[in-house]
PDB file of N, CA, C and O in Angstrom, chain B, residues numbered from 101:
ATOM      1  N   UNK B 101      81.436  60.690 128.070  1.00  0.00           N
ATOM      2  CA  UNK B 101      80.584  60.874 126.926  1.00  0.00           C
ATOM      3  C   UNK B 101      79.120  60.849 127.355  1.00  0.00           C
ATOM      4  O   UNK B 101      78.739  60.489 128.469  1.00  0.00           O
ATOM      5  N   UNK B 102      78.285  61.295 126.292  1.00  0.00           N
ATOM      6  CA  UNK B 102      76.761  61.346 126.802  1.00  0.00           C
ATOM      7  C   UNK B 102      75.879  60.061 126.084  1.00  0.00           C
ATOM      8  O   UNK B 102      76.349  59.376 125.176  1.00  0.00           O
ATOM      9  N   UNK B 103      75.161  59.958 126.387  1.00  0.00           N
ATOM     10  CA  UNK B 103      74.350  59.196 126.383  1.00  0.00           C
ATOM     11  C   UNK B 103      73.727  59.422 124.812  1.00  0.00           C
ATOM     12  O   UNK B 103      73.938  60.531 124.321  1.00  0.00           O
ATOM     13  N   UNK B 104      73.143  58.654 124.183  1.00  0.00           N
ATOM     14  CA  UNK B 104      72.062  59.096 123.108  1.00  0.00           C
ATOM     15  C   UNK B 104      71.201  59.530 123.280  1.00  0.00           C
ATOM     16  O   UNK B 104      70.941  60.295 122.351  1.00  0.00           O
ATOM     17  N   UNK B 105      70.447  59.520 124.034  1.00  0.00           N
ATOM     18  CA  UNK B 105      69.182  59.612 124.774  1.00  0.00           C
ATOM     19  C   UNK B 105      69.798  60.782 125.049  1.00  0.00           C
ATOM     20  O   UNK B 105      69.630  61.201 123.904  1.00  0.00           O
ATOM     21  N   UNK B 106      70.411  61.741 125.620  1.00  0.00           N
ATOM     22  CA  UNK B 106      70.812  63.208 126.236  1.00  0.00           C
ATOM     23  C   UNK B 106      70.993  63.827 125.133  1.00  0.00           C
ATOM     24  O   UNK B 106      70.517  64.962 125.110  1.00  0.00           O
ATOM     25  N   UNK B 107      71.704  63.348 123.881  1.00  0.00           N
ATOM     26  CA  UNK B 107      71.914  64.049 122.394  1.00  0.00           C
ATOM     27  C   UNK B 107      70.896  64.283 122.427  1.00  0.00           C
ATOM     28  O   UNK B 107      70.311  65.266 122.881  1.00  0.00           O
ATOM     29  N   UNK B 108      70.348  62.887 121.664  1.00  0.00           N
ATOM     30  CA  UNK B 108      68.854  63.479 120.708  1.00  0.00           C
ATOM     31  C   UNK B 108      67.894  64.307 121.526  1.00  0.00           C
ATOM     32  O   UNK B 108      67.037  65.018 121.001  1.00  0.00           O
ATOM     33  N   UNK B 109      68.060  64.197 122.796  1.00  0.00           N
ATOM     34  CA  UNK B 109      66.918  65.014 123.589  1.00  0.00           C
ATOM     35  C   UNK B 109      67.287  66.852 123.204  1.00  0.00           C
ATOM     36  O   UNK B 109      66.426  67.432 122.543  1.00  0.00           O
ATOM     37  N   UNK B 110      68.280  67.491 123.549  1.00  0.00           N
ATOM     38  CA  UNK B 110      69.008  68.763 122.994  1.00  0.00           C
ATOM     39  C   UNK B 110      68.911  68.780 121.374  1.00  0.00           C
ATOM     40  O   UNK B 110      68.447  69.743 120.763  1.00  0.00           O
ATOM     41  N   UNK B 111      69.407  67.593 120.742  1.00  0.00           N
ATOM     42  CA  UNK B 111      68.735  68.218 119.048  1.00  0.00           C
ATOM     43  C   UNK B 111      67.736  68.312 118.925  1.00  0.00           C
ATOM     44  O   UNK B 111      67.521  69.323 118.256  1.00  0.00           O
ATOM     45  N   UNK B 112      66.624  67.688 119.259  1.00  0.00           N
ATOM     46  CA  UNK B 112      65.025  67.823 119.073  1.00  0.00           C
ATOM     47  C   UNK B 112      64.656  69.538 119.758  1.00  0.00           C
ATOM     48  O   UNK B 112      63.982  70.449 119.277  1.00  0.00           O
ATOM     49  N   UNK B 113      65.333  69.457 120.889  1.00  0.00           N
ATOM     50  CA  UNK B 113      64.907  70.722 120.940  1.00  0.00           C
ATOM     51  C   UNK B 113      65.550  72.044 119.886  1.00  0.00           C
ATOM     52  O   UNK B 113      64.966  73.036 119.451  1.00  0.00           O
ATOM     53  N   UNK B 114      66.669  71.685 119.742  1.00  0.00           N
ATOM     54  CA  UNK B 114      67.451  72.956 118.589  1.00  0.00           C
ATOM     55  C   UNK B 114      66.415  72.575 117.351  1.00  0.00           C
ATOM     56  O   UNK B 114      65.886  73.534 116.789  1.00  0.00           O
ATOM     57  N   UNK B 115      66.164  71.544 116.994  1.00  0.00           N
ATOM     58  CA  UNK B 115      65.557  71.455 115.822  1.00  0.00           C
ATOM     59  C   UNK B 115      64.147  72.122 115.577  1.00  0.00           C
ATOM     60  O   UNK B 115      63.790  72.533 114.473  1.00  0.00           O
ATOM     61  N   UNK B 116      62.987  72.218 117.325  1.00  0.00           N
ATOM     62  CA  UNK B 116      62.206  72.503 117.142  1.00  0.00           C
ATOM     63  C   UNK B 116      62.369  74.317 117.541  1.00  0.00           C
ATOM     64  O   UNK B 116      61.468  75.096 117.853  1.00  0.00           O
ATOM     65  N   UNK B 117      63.385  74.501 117.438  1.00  0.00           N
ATOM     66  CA  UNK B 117      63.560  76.229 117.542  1.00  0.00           C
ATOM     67  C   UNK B 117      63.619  76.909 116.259  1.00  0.00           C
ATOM     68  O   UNK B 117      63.303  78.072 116.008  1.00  0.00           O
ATOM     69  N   UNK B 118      64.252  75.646 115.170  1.00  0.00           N
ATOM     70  CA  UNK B 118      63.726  76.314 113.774  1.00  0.00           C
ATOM     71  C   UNK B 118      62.813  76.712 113.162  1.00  0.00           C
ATOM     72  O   UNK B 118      61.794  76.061 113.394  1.00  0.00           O
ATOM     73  N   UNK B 119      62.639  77.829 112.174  1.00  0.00           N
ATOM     74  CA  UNK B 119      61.411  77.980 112.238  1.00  0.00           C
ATOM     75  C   UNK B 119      60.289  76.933 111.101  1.00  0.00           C
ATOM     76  O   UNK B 119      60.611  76.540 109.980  1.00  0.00           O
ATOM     77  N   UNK B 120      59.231  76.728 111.659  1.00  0.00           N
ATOM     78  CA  UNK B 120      58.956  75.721 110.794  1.00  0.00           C
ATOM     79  C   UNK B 120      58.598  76.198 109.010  1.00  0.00           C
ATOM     80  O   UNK B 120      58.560  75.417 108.060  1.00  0.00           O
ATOM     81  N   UNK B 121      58.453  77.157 108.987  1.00  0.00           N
ATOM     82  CA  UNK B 121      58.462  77.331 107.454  1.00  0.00           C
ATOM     83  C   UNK B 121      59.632  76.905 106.770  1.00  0.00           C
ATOM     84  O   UNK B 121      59.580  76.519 105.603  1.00  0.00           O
ATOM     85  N   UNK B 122      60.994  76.963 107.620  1.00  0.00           N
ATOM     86  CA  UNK B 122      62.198  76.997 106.537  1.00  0.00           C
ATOM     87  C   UNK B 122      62.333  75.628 106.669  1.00  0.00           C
ATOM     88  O   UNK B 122      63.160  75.103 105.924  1.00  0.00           O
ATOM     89  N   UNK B 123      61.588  74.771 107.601  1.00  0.00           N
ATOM     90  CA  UNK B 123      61.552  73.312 107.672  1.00  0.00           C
ATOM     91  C   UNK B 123      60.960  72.498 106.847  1.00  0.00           C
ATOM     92  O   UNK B 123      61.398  71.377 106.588  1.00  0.00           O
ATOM     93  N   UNK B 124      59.697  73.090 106.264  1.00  0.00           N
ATOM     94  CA  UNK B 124      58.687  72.021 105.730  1.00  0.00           C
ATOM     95  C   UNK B 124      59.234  71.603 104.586  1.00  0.00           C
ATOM     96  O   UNK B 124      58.968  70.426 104.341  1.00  0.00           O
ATOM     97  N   UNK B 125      60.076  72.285 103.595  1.00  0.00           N
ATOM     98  CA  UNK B 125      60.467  72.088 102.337  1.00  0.00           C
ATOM     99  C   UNK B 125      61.835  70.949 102.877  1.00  0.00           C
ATOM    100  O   UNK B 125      62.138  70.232 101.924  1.00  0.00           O
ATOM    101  N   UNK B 126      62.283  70.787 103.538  1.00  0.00           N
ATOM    102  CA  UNK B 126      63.646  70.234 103.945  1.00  0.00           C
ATOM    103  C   UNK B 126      63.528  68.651 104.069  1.00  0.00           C
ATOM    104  O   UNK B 126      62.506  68.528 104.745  1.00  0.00           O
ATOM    105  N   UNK B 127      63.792  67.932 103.915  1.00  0.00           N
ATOM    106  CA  UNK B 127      63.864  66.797 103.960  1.00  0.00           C
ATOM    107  C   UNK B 127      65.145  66.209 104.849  1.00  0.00           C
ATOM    108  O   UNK B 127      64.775  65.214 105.472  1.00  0.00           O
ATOM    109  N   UNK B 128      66.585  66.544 105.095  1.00  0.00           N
ATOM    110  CA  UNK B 128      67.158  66.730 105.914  1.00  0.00           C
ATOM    111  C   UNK B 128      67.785  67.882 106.783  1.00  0.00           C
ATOM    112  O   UNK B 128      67.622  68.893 106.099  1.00  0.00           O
ATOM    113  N   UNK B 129      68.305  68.170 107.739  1.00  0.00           N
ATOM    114  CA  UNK B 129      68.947  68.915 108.362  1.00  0.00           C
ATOM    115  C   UNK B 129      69.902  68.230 109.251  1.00  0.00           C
ATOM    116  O   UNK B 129      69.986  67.017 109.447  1.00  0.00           O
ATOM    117  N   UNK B 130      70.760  69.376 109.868  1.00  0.00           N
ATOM    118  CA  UNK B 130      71.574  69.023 110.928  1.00  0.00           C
ATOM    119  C   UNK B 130      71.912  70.389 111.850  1.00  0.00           C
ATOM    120  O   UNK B 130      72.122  71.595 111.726  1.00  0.00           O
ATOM    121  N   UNK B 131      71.814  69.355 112.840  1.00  0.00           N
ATOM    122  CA  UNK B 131      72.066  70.602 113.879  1.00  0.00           C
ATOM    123  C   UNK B 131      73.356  70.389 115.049  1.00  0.00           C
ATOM    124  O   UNK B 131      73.660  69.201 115.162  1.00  0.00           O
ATOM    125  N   UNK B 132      73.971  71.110 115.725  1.00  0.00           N
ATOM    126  CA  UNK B 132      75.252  70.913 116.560  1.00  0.00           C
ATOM    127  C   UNK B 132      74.481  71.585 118.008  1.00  0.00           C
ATOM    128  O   UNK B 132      74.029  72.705 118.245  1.00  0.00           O
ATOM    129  N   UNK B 133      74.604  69.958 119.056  1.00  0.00           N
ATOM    130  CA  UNK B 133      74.783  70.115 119.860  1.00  0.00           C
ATOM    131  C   UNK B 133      75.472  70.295 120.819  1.00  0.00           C
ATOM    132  O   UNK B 133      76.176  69.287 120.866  1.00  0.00           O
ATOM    133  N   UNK B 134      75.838  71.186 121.952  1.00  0.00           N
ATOM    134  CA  UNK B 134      76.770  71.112 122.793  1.00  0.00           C
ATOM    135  C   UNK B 134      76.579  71.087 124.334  1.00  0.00           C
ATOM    136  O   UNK B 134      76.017  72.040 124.874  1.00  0.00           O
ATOM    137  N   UNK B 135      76.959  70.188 124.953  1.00  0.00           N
ATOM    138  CA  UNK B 135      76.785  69.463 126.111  1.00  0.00           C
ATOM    139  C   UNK B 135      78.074  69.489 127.096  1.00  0.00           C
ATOM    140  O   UNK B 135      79.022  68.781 126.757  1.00  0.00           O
ATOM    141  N   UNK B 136      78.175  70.191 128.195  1.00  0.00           N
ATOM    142  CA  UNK B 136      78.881  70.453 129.012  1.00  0.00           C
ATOM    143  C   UNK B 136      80.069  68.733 129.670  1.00  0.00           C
ATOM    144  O   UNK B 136      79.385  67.827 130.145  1.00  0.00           O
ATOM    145  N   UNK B 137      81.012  68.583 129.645  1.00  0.00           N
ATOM    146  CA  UNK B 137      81.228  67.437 130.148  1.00  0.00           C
ATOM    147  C   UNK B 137      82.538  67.836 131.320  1.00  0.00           C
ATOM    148  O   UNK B 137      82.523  69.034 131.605  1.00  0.00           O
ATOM    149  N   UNK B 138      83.170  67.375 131.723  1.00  0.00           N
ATOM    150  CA  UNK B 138      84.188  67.121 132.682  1.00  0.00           C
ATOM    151  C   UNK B 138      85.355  68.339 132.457  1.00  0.00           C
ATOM    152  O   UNK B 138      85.817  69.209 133.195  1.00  0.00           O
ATOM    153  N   UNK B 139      85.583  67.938 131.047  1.00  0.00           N
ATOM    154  CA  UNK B 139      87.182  68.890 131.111  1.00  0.00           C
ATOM    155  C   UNK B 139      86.956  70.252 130.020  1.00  0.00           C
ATOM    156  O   UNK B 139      87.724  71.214 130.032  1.00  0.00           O
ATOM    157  N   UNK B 140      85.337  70.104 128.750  1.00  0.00           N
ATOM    158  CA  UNK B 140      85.191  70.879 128.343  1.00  0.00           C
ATOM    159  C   UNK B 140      84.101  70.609 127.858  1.00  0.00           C
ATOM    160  O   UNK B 140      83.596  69.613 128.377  1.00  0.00           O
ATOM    161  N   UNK B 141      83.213  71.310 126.678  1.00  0.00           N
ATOM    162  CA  UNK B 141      82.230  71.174 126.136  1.00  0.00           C
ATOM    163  C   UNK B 141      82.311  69.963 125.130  1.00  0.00           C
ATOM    164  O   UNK B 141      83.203  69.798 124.297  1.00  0.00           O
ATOM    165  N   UNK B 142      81.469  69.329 125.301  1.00  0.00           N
ATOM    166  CA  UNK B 142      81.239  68.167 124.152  1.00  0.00           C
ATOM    167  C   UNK B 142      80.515  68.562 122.851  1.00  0.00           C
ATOM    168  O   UNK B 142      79.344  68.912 122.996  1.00  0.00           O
ATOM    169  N   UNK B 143      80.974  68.562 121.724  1.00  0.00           N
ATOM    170  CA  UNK B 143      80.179  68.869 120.493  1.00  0.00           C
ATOM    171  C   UNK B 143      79.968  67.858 120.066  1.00  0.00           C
ATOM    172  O   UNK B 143      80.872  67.055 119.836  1.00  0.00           O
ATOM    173  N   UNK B 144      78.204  67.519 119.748  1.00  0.00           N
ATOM    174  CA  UNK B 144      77.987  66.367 118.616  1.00  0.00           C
ATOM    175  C   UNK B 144      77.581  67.126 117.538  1.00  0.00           C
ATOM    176  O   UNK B 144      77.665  68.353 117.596  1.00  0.00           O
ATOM    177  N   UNK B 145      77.113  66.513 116.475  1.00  0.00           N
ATOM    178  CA  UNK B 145      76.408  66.922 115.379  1.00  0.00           C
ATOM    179  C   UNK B 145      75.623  65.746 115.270  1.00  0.00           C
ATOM    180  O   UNK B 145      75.970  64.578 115.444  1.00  0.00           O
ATOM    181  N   UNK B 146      74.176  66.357 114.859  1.00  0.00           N
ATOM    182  CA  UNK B 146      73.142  65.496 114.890  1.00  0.00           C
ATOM    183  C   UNK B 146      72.331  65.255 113.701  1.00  0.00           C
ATOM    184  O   UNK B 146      71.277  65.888 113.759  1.00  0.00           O
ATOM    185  N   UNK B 147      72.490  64.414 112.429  1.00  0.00           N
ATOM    186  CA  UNK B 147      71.415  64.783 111.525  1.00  0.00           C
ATOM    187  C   UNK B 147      70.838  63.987 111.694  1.00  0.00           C
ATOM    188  O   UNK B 147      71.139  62.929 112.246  1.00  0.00           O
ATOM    189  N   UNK B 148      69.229  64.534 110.964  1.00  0.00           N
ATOM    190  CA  UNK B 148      68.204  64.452 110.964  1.00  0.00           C
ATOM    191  C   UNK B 148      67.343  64.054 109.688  1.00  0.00           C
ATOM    192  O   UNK B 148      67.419  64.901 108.798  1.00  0.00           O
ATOM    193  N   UNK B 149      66.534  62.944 109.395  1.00  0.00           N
ATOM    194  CA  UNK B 149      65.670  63.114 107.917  1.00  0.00           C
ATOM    195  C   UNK B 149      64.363  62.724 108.279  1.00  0.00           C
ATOM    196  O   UNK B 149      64.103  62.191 109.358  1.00  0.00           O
ATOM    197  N   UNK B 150      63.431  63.009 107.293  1.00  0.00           N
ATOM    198  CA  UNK B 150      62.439  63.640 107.686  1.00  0.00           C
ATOM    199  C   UNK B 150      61.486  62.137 106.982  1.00  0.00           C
ATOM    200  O   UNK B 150      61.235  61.888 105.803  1.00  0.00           O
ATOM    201  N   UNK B 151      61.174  61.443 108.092  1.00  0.00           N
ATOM    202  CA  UNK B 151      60.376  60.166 107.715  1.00  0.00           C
ATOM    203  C   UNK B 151      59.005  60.385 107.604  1.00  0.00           C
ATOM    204  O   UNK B 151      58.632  61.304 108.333  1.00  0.00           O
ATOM    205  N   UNK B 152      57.916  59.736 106.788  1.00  0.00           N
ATOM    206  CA  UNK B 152      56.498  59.763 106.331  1.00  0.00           C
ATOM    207  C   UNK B 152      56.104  58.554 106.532  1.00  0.00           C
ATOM    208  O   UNK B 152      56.486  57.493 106.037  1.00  0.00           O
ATOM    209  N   UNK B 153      54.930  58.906 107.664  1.00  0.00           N
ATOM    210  CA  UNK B 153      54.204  57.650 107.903  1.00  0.00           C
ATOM    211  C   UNK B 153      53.116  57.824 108.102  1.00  0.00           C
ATOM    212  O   UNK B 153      52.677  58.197 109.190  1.00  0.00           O
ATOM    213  N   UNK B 154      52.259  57.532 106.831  1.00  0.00           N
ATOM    214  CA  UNK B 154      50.329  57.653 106.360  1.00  0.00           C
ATOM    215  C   UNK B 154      50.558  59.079 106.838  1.00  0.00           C
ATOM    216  O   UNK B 154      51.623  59.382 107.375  1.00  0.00           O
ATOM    217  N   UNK B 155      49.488  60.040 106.636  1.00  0.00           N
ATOM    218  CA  UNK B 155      49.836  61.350 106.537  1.00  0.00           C
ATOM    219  C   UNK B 155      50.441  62.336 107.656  1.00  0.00           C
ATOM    220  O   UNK B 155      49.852  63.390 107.894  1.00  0.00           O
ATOM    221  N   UNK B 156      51.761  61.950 108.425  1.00  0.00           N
ATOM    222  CA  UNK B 156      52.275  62.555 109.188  1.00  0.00           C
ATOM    223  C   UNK B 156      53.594  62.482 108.815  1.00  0.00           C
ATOM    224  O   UNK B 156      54.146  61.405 108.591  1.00  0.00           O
ATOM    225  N   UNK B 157      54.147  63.561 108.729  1.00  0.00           N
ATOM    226  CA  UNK B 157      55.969  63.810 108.657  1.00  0.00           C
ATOM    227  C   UNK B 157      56.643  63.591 110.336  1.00  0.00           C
ATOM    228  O   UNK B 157      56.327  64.046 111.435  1.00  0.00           O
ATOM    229  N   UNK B 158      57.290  63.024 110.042  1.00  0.00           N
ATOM    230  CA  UNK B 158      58.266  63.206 111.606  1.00  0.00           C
ATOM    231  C   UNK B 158      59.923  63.138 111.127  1.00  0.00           C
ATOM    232  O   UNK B 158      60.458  62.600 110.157  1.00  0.00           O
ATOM    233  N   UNK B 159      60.416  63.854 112.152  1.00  0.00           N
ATOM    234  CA  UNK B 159      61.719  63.753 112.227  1.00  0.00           C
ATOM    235  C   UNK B 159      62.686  62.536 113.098  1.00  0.00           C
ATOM    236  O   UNK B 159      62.805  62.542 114.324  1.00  0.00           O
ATOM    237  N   UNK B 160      63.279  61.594 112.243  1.00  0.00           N
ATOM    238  CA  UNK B 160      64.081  61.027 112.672  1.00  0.00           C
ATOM    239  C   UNK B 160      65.747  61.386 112.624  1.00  0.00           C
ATOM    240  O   UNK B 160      66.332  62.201 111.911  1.00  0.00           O
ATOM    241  N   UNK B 161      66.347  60.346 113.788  1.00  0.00           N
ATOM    242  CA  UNK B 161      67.756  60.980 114.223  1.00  0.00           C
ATOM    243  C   UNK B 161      68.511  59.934 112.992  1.00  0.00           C
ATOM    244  O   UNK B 161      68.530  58.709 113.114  1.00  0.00           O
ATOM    245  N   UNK B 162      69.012  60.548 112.010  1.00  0.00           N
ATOM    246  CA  UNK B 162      69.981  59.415 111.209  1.00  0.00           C
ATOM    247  C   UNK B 162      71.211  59.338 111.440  1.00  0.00           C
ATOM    248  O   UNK B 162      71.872  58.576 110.734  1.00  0.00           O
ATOM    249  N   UNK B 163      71.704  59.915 112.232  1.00  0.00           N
ATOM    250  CA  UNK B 163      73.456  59.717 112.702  1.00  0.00           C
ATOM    251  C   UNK B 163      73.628  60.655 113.643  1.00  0.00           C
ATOM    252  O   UNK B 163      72.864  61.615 113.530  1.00  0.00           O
ATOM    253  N   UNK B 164      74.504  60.691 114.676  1.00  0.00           N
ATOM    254  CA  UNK B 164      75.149  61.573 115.230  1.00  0.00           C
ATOM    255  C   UNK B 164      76.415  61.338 115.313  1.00  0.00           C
ATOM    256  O   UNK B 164      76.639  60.161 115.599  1.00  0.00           O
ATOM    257  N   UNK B 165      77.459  62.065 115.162  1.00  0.00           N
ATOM    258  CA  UNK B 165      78.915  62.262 115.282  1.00  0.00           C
ATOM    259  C   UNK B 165      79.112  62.906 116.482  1.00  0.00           C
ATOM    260  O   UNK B 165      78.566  63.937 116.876  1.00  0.00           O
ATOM    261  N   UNK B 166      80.266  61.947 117.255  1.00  0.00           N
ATOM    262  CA  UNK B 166      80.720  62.174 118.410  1.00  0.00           C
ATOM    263  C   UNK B 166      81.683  62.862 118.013  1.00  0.00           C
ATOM    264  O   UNK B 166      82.121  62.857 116.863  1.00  0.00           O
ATOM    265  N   UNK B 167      82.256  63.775 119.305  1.00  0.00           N
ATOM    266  CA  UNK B 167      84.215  64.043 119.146  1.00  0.00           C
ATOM    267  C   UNK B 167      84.754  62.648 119.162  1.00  0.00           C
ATOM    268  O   UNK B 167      84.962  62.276 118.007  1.00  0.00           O
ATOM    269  N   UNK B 168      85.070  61.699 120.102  1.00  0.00           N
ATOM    270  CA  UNK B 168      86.120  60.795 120.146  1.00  0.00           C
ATOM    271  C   UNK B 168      85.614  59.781 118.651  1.00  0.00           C
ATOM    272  O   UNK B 168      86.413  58.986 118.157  1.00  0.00           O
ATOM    273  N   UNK B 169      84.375  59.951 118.152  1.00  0.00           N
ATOM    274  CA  UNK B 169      84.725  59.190 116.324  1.00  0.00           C
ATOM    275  C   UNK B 169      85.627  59.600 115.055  1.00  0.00           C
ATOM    276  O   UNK B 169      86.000  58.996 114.049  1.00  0.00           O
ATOM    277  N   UNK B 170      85.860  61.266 115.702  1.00  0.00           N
ATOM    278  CA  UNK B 170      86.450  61.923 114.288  1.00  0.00           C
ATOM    279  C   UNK B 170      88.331  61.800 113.766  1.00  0.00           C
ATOM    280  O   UNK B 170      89.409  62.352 113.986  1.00  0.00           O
ATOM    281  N   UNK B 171      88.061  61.295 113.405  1.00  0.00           N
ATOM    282  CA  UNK B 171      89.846  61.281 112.754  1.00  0.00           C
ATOM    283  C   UNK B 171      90.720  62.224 112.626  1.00  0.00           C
ATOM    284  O   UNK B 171      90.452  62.975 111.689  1.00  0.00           O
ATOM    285  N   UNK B 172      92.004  62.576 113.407  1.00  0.00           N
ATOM    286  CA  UNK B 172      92.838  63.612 112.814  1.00  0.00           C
ATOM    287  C   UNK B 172      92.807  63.525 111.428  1.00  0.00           C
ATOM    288  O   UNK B 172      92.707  62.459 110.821  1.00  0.00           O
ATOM    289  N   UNK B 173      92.896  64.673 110.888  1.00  0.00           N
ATOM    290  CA  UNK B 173      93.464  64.906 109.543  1.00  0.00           C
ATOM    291  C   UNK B 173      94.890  64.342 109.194  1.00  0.00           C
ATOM    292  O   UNK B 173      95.843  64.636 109.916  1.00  0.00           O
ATOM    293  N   UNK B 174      95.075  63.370 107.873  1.00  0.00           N
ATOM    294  CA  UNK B 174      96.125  63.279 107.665  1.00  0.00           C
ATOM    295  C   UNK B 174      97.040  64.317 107.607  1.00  0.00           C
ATOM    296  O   UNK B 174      96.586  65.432 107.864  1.00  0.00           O
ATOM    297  N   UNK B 175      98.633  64.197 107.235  1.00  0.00           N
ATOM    298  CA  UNK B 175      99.344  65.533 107.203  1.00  0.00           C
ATOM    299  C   UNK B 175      99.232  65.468 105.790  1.00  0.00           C
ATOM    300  O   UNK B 175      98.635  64.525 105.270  1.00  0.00           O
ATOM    301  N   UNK B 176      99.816  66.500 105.023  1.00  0.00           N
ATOM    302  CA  UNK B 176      99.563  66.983 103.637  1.00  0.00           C
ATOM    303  C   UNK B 176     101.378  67.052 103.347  1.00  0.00           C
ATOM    304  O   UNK B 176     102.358  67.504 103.938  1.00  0.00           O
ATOM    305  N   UNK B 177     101.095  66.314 102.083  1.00  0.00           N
ATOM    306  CA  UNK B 177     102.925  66.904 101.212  1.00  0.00           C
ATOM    307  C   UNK B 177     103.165  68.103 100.724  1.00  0.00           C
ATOM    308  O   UNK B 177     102.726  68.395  99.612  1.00  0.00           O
ATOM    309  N   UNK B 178     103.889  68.987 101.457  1.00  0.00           N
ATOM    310  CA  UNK B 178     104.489  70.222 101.076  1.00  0.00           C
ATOM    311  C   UNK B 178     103.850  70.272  99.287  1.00  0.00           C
ATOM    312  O   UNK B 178     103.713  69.252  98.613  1.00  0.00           O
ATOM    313  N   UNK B 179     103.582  71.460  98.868  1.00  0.00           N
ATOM    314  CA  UNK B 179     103.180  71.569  97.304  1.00  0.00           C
ATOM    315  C   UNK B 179     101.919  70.526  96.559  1.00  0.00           C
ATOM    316  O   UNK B 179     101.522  70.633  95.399  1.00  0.00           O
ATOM    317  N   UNK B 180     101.561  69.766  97.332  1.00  0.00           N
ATOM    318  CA  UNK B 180     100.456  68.647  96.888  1.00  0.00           C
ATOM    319  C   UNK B 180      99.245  69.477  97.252  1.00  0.00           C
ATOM    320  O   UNK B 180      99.115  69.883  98.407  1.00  0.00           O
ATOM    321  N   UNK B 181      98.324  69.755  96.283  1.00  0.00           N
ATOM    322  CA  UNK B 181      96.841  69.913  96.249  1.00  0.00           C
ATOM    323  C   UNK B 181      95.842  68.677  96.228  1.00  0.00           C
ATOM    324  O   UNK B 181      96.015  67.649  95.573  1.00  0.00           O
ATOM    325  N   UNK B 182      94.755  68.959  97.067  1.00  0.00           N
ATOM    326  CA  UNK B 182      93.836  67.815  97.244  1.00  0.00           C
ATOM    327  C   UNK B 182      92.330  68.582  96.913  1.00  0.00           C
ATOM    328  O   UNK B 182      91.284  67.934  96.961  1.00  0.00           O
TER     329      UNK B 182
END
């Protein structure tokens, strides 16, 4: 697995490839990083919200989701809608 420090470094940059007009109105985003590892590509997802401190906006990291956090899907009962 990677580091946090290696995430957030790759989302900051995807984030600053957006363009900033479609940014300023946004208050959160998320972006998917992918990071080369051993047996295949590692996908995180990284969101982001947009903190104010005295007159400067910055972007902070509010979660990232690893692969090894995500849960199989339960199985589903034949004819049951969810």
């Amino acid at each position: 697995m990677h580091s946090q420090k290696e995430i957030e470094k790759e989302a900051f940059k995807k984030l600053n490839q957006l363009p900033g007009s479609e940014l300023k109105d946004w208050t959160e985003v998320e972006v998917e990083v992918y990071l080369p590892t051993e047996n295949k590509e590692g996908r995180y997802t990284v969101f982001f919200e947009r903190a104010h401190t005295g007159d400067k906006d910055n972007w902070t990291v509010r979660n990232i989701v690893r692969p090894d956090q995500l849960q199989k899907p339960q199985s589903k009962e034949d004819g049951k809608v969810e």
